[in-house]
Backbone bond lengths (Angstrom), bond angles and torsions (degrees), N, CA, C in turn:
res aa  C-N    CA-C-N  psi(-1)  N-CA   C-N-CA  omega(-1)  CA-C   N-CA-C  phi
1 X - - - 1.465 - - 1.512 108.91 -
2 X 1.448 111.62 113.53 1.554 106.99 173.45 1.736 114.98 -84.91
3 X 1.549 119.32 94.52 1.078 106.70 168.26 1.853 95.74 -156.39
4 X 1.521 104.01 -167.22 1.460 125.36 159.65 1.905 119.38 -63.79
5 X 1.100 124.56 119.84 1.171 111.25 -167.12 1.190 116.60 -153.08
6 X 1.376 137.45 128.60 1.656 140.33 178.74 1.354 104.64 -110.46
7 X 1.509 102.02 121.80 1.869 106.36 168.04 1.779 93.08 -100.50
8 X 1.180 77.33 137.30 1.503 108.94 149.98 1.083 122.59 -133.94
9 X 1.702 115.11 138.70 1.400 147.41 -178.83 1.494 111.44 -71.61
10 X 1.142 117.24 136.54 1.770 106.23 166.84 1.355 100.52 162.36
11 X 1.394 123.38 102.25 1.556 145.68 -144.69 1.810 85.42 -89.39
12 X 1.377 112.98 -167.65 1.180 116.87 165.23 1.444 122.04 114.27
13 X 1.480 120.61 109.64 1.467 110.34 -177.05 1.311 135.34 -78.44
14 X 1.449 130.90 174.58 1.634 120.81 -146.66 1.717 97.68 -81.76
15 X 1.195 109.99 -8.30 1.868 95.09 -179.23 1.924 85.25 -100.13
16 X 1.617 81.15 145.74 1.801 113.15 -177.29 1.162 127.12 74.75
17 X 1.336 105.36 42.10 1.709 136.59 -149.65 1.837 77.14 -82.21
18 X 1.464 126.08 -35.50 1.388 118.23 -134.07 1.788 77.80 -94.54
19 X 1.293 130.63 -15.88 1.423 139.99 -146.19 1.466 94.28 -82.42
20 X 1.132 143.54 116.00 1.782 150.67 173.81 1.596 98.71 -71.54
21 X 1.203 123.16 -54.65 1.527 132.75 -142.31 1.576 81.08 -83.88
22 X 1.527 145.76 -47.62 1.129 136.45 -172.64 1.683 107.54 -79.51
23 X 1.377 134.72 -29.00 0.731 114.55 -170.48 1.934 117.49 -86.32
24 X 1.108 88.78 -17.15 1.584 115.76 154.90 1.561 124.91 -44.22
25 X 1.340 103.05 -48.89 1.160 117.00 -174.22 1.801 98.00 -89.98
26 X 1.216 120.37 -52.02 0.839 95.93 -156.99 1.956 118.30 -79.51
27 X 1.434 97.94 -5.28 1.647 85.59 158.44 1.453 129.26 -78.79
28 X 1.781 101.58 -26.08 1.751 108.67 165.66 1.874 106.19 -29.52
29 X 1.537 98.09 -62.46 1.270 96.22 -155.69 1.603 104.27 -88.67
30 X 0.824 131.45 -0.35 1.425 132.16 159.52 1.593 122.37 -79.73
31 X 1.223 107.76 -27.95 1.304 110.56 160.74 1.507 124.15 -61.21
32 X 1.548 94.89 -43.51 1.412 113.93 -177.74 1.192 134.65 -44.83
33 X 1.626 87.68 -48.79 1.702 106.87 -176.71 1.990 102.76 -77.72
34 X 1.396 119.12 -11.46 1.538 110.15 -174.80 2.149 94.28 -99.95
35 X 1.134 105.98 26.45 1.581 96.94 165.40 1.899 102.03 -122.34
36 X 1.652 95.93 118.95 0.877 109.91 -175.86 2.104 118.80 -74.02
37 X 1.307 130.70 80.27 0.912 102.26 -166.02 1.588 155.82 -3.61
38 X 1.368 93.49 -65.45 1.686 95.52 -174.34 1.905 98.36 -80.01
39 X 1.441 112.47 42.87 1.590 120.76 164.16 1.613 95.80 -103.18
40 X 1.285 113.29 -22.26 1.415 99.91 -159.90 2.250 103.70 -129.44
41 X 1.677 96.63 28.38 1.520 108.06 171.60 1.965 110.42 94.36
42 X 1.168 111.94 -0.88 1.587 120.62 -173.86 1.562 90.64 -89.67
43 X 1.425 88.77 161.89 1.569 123.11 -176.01 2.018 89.35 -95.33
44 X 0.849 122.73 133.81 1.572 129.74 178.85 1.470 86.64 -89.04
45 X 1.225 114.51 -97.43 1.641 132.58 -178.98 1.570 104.91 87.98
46 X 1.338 121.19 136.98 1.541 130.31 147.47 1.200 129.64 14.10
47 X 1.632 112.89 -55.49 1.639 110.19 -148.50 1.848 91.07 -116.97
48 X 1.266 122.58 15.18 1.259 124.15 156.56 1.668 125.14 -40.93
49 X 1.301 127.80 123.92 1.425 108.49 -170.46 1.343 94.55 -125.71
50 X 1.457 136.79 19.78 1.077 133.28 150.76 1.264 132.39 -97.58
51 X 1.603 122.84 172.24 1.830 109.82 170.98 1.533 89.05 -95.24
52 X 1.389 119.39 144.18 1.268 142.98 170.26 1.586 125.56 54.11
53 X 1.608 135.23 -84.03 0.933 130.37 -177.86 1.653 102.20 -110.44
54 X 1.240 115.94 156.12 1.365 118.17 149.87 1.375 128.45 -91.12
55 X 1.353 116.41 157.60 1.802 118.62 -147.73 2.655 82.60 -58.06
56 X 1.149 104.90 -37.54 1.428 103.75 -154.02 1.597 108.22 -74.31
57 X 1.565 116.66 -29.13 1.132 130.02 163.80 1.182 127.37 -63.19
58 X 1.581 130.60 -22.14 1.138 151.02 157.77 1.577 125.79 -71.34
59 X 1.313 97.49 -45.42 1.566 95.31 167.21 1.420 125.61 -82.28
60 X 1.537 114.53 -21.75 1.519 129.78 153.70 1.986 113.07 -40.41
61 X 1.240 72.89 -57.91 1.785 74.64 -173.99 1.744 110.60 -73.73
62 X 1.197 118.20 -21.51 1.515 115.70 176.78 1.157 128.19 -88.63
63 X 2.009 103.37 -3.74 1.479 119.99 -169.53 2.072 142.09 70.17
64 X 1.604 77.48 15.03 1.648 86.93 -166.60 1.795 85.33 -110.10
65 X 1.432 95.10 172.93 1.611 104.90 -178.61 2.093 97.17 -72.97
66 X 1.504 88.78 156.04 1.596 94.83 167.93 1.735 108.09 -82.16
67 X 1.026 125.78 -15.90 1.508 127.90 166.72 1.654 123.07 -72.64
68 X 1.430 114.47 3.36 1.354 135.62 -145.68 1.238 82.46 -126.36
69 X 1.214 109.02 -83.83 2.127 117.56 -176.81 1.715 107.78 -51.94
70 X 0.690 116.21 -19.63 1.585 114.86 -171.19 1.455 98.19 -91.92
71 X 0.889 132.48 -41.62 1.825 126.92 173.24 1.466 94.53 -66.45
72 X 1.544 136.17 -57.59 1.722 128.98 170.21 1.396 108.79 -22.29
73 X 1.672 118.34 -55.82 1.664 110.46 -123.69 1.874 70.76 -93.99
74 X 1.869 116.97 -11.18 2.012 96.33 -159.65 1.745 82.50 -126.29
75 X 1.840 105.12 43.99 1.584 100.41 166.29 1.473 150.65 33.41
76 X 1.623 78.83 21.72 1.598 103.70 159.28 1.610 120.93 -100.05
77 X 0.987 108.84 29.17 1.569 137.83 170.60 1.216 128.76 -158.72
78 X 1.457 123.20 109.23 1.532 113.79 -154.31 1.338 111.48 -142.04
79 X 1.405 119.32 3.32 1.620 124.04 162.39 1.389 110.82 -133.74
80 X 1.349 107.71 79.24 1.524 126.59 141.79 1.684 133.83 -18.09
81 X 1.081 140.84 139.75 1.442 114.18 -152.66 1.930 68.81 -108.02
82 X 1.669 91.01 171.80 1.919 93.36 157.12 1.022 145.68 -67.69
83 X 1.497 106.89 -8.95 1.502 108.53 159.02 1.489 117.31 -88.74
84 X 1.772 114.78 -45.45 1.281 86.11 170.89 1.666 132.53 -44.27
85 X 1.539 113.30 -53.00 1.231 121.32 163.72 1.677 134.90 -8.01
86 X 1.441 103.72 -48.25 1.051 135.30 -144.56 1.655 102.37 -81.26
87 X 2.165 82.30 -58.82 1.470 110.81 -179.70 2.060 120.02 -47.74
88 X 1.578 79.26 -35.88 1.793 90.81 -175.35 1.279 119.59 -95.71
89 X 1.605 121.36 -7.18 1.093 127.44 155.19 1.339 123.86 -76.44
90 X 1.464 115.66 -22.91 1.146 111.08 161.23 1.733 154.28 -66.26
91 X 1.974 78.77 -41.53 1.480 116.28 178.32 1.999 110.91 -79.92
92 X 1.745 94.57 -9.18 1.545 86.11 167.19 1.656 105.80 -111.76
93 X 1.158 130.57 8.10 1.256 128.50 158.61 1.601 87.82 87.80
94 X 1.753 122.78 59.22 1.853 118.68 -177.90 1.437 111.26 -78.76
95 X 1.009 159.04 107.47 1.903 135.79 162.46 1.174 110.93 -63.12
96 X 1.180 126.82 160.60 1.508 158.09 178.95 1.747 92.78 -6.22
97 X 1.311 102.91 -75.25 1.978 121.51 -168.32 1.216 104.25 -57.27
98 X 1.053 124.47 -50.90 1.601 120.46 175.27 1.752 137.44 -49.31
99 X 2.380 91.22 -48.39 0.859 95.72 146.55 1.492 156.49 -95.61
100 X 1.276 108.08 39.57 1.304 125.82 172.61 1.618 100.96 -121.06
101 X 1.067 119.55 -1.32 1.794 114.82 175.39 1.768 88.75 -101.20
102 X 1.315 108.40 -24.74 1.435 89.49 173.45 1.318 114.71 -66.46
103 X 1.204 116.07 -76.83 1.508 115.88 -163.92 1.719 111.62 -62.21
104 X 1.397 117.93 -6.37 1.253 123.17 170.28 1.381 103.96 -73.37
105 X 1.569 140.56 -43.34 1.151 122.78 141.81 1.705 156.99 -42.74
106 X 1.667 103.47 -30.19 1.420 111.19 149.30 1.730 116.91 -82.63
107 X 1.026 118.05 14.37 1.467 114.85 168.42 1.299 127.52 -152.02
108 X 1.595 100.16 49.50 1.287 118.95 165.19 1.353 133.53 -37.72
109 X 1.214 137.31 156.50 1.537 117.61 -175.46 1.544 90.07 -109.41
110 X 1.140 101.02 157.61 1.648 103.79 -170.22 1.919 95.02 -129.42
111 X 1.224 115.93 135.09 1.626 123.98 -167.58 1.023 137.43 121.63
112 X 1.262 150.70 -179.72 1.397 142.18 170.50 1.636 118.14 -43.34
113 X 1.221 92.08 132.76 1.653 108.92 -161.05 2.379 92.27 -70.97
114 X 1.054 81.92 169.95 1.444 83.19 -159.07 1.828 104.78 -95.50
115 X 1.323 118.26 171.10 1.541 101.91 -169.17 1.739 97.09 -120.54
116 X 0.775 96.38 154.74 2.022 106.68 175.71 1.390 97.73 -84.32
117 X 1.421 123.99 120.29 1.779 133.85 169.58 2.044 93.93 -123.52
118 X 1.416 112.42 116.64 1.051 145.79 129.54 1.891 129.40 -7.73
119 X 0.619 115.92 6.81 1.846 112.26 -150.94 1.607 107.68 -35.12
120 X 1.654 112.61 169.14 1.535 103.25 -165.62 1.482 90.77 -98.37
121 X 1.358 122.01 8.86 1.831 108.46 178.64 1.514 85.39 -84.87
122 X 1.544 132.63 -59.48 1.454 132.04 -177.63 2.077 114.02 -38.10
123 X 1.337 87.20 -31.67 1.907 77.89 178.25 1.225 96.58 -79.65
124 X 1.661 133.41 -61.28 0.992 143.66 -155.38 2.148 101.09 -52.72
125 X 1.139 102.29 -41.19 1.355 104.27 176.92 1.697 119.23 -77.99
126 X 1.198 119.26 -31.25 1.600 115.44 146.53 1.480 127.70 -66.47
127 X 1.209 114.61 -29.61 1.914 107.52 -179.38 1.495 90.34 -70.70
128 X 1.638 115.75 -32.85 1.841 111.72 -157.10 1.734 104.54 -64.62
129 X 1.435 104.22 -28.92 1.187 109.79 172.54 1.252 142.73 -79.30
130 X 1.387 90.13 56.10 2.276 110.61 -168.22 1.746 110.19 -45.99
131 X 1.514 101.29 -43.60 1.986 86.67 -178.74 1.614 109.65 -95.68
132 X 1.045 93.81 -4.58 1.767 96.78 172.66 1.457 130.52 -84.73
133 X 1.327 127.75 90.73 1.350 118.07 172.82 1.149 109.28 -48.52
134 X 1.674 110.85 123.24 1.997 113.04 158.58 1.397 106.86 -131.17
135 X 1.446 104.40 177.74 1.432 126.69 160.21 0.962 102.16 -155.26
136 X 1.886 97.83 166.23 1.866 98.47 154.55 1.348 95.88 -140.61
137 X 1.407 96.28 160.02 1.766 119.18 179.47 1.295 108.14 -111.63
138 X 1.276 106.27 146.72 1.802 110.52 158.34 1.639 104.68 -83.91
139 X 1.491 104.27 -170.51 1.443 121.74 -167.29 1.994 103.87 -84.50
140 X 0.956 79.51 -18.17 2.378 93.07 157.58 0.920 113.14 -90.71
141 X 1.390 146.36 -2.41 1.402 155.00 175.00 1.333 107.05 72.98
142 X 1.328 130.91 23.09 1.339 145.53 -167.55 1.978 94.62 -74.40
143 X 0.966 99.97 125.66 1.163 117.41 166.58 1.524 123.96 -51.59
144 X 1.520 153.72 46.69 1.574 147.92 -132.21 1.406 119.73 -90.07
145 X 1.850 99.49 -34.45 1.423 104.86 -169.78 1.449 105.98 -139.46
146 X 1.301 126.70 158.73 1.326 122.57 148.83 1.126 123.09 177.07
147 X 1.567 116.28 168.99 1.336 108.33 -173.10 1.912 131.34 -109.57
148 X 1.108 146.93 128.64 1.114 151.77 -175.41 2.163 107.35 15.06
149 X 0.954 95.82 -59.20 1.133 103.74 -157.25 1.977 116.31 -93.23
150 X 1.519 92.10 -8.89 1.420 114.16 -179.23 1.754 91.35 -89.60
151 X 1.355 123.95 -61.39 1.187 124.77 177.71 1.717 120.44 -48.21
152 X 0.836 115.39 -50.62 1.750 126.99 163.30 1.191 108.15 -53.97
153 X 1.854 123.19 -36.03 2.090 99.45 176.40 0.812 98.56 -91.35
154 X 1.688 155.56 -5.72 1.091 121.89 -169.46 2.113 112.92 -126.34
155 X 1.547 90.87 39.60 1.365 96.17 173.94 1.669 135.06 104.12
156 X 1.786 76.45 8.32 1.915 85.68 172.93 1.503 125.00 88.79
157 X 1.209 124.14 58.89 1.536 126.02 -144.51 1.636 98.94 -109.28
158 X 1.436 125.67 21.91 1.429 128.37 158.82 1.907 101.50 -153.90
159 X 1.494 80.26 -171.56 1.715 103.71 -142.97 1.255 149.37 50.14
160 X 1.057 124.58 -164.44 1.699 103.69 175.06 1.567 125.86 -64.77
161 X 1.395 110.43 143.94 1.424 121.34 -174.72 1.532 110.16 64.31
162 X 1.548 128.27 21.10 1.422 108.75 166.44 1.561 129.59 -57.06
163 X 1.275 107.53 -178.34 1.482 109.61 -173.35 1.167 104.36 -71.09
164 X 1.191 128.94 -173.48 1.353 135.12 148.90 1.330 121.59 -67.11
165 X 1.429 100.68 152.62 1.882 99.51 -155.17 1.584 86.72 -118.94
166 X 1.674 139.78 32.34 1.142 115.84 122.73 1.125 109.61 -117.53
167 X 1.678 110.51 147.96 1.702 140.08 -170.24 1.562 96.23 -47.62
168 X 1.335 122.20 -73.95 1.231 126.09 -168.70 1.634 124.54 -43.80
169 X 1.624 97.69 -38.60 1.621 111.28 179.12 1.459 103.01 -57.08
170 X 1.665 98.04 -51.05 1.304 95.80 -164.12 1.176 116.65 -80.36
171 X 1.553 125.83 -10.67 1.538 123.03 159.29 0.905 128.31 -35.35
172 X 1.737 109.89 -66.35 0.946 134.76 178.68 1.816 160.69 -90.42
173 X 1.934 87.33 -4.05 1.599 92.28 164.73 1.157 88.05 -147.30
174 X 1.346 129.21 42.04 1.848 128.61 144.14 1.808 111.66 -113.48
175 X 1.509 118.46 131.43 1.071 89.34 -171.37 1.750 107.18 -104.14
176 X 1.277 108.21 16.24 1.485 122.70 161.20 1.661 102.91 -50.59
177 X 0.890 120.76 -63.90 1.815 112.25 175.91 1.297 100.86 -20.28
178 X 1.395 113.11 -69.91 1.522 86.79 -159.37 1.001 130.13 -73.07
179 X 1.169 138.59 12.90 1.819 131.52 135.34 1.215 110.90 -73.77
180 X 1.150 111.29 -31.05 1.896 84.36 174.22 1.326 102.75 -54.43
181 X 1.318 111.31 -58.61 1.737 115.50 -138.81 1.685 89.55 -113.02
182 X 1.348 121.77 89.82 1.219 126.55 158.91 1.716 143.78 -46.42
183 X 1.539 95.69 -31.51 1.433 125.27 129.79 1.500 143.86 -54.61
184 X 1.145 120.07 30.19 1.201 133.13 -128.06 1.845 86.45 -88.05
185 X 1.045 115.29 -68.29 1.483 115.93 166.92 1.697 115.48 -16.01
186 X 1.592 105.56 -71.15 1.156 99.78 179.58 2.081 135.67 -65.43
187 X 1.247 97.98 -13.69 1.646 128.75 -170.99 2.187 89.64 -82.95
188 X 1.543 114.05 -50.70 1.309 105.81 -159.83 1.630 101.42 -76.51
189 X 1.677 117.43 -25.37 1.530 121.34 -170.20 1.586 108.09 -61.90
190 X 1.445 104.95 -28.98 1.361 115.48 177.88 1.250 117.41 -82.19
191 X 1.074 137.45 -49.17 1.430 128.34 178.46 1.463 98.76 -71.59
192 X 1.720 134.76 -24.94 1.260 95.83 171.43 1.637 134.78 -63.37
193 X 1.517 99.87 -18.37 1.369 137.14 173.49 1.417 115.76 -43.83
194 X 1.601 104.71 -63.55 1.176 128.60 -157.89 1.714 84.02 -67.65
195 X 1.698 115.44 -54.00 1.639 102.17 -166.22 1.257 119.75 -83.62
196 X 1.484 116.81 -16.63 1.756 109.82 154.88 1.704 128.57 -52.73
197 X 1.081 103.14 -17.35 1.698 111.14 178.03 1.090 119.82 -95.97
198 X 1.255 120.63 -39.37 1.895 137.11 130.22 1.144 90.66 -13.94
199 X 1.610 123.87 -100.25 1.290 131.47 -148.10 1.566 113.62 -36.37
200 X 1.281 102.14 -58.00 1.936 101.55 -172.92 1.353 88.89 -70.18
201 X 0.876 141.77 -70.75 2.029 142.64 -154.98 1.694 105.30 -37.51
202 X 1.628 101.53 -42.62 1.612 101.44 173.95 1.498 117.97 -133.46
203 X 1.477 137.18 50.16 1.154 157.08 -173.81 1.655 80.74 -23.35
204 X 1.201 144.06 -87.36 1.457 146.50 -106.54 1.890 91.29 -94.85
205 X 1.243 118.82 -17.25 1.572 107.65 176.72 1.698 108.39 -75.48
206 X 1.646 73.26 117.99 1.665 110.51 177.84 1.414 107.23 -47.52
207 X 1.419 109.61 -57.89 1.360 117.84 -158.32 1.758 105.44 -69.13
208 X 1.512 113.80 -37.14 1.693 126.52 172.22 1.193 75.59 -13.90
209 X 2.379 89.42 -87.34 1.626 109.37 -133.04 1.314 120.30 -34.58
210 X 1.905 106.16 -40.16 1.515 117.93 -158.94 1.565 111.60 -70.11
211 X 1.357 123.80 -13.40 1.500 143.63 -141.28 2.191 70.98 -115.04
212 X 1.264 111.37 -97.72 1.651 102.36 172.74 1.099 114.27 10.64
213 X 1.649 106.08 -84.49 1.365 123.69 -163.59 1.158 112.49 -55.94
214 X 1.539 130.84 -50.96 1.590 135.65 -170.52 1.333 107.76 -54.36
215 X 1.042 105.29 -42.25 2.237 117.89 177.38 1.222 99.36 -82.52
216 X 1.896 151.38 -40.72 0.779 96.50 168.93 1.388 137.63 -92.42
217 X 1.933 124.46 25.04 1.254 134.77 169.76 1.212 103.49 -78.57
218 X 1.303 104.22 -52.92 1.295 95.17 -174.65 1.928 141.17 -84.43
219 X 1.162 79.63 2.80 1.914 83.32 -173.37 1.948 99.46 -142.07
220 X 1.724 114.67 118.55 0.971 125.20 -170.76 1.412 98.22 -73.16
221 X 1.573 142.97 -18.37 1.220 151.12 -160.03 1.577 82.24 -97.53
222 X 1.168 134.00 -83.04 1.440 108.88 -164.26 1.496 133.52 -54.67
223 X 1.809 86.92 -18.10 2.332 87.31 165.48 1.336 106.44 -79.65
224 X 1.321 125.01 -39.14 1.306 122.73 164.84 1.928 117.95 -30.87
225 X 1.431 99.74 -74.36 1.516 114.87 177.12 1.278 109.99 -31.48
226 X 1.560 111.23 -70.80 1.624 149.54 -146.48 2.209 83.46 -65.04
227 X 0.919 98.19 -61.96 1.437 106.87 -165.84 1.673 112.18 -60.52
228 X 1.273 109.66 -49.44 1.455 120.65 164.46 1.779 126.53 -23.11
229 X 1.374 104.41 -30.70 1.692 117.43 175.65 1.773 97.78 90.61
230 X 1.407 118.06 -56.95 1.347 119.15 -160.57 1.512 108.47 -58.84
231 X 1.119 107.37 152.31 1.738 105.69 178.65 1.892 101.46 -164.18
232 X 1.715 101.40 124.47 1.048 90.84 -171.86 1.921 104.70 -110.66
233 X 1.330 119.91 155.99 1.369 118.87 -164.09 1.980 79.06 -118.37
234 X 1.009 102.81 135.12 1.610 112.18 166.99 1.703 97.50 -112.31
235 X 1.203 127.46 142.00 1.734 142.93 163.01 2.046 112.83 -129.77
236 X 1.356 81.71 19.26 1.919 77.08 178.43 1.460 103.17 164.45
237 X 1.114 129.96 150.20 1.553 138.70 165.32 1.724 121.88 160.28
238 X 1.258 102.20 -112.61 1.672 115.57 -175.83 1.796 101.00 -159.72
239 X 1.209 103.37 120.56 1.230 102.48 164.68 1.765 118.34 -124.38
240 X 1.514 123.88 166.16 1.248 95.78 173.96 1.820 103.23 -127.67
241 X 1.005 116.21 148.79 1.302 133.00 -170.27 2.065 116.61 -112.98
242 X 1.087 119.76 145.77 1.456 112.13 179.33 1.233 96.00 -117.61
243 X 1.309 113.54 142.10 2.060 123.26 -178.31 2.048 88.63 -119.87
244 X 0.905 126.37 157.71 1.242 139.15 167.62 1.533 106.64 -69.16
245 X 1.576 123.78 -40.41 1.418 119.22 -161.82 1.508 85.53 -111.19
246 X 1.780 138.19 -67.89 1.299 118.98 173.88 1.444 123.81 -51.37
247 X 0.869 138.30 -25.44 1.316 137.96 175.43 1.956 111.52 82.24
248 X 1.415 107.29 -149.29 1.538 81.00 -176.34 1.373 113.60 -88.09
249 X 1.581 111.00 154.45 1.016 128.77 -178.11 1.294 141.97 -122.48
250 X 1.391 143.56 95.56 1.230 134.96 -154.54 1.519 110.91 -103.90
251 X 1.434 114.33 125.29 1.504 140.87 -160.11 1.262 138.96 -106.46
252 X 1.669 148.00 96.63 1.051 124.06 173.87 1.525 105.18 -63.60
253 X 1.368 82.61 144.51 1.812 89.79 161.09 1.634 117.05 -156.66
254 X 1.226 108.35 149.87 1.685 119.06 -163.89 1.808 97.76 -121.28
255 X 1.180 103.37 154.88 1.549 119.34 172.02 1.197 115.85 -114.41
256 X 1.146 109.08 114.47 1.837 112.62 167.85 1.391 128.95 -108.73
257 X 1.095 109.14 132.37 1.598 109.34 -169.62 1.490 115.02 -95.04
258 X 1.447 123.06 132.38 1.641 118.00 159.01 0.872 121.52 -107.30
259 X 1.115 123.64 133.66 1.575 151.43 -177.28 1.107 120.64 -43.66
260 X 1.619 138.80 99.61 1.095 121.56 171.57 1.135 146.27 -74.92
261 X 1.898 106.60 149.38 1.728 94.54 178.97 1.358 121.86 -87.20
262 X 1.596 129.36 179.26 1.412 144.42 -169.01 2.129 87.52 -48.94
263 X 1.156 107.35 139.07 1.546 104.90 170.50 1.424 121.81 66.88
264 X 1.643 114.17 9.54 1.548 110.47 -166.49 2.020 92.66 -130.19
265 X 1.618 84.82 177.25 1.611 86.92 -176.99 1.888 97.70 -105.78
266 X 1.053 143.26 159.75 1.084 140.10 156.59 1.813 119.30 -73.29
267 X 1.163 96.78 143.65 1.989 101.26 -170.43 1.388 90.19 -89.80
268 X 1.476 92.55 166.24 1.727 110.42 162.45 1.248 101.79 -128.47
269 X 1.249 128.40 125.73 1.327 138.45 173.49 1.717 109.70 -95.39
270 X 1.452 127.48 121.60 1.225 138.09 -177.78 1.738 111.77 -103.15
271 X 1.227 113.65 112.51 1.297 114.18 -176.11 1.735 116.03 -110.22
272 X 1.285 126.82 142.50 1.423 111.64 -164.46 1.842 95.91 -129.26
273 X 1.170 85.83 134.45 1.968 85.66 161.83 1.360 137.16 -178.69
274 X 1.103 113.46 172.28 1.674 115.73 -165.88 0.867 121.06 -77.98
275 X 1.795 138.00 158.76 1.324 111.58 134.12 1.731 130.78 -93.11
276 X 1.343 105.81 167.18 0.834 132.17 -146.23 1.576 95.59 -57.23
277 X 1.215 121.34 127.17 1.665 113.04 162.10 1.910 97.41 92.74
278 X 1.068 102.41 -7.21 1.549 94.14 -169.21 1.683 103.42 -93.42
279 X 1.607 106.01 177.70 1.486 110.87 -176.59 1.516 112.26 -70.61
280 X 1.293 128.60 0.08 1.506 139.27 -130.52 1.824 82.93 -122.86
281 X 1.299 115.20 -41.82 1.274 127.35 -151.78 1.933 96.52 -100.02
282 X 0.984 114.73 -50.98 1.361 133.27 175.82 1.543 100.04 -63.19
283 X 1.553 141.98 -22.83 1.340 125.95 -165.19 1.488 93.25 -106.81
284 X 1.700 121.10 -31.48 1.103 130.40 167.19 2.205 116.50 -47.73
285 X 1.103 96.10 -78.13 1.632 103.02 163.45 1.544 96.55 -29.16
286 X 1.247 132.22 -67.89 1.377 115.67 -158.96 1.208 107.50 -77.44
287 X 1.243 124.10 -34.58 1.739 111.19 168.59 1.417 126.58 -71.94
288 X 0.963 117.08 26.00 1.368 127.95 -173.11 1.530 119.78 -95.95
289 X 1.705 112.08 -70.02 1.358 114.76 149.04 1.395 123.61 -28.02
290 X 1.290 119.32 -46.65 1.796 133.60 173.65 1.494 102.86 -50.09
291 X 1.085 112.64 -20.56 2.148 94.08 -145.31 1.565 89.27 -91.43
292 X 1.289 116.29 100.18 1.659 104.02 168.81 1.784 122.34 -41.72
293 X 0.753 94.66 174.44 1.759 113.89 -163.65 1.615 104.79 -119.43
294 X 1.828 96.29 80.68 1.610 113.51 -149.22 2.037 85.47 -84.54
295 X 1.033 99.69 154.62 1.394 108.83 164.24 1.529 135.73 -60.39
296 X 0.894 135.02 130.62 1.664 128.86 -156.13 1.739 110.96 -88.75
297 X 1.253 113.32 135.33 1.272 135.70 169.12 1.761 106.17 -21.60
């Protein structure tokens, strides 16, 4: 995948998705196991029977008791002060993305899950955008808004018989995706991404867990993914897309975020485009006139 991208670590299977204190733990120890001792002054040696640190070697280096971290990593401890935080982000070697999925996990919001609101400057700024394919998603990957030409690359998201209008659903138990998204590997790592960070940010949304759960009954590729720990977040790059009449297509595209209000979820707006003079840009222009003028959500 050629783009901008933050992995984050965080092991853990799709039942107790709604659980904070486990999912807590279980990136502790997934982190754990990707620090290679002698990175951080230890003797590795032979008769090691773990991957990377042990729970006591870890809390050594972060300065807290090993009786302290061990209730963390089995979520019987689940608000960390900022220094501890700090200490264990350090001592596992976290960057920027990681550590903000950390403490986004000790500071879960606890309550009614939040609702996706639309605003008419946000439509008005997708219709304005005639050669620009967009959308935006909520934090369910729910499909909310979009405009003519955003809906046409990515698989038809109005009139009768459209796809499913969340990304993930449709990743993952339609197998039409994969002509859209020829990349298909790299497109599903991300939305598992996108809804693991969901998950801790809003443990108590009902609808998350149930959305989790349905993908992971139903699709062995997303327990696969989901279970794996790795999760990659893309915010900018090149992706490539297949249209039936453009054919394939290779894309910049940028992510924009809106700000949420008191009680709301924040959107991500996905913008795609050519350059200038290229075949990418020229197949775009002509699919444009094409893209009916589907009715809005």
């Amino acid at each position: 995948m050629d783009g901008l991208d933050n992995r984050v670590d965080s092991g853990g299977g799709t039942d107790g998705t709604g659980d904070t204190g486990r999912a807590l733990g279980d990136f502790l120890r997934a982190r754990r196991g990707r620090v290679a001792p002698e990175h951080v002054g230890l003797t590795g040696g032979r008769r090691r029977r773990v991957r990377g640190l042990r729970r006591e070697e870890l809390a050594q280096l972060a300065g807290i008791s090993v009786d302290y971290y061990v209730r963390l990593e089995q979520g019987r401890a689940t608000q960390p002060s900022p220094e501890v935080l700090d200490a264990l982000a350090g001592a596992l070697g976290l960057d920027a993305a990681e550590r903000g999925h950390l403490a986004t996990l000790t500071g879960a919001r606890r309550g009614p899950a939040p609702r996706a609101r639309v605003s008419p400057l946000l439509r008005r700024i997708l219709d304005g955008m005639t050669g620009l394919p967009a959308f935006a998603t909520d934090h369910r990957l729910d499909v909310v808004a979009w405009n003519d030409l955003g809906s046409e690359l990515i698989g038809g998201l109005a009139g009768p018989g459209h796809r499913d209008r969340n990304n993930a659903r449709f990743l993952f138990l339609d197998p039409a995706s994969r002509l859209v998204h020829p990349e298909w590997e790299a497109r599903a790592a991300e939305a598992v991404g996108q809804l693991r960070v969901a998950a801790g940010r809003y443990p108590d949304d009902v609808e998350l867990a149930g959305l989790i759960a349905e993908l992971g009954a139903g699709s062995a590729e997303f327990r696969r993914i989901w279970d794996s720990g790795e999760i990659v977040m893309c915010a900018a790059g090149r992706k490539r897309l297949r249209h039936p009449v453009a054919g394939l297509l290779t894309l910049d595209f940028e992510t924009l975020h809106v700000p949420a209000a008191p009680g709301e979820t924040g959107l991500v707006v996905h913008v795609f485009s050519a350059e200038e003079g290229s075949p990418e840009a020229a197949a775009l222009a002509r699919l444009a006139p094409a893209a009916a003028a589907p009715a809005r959500p």
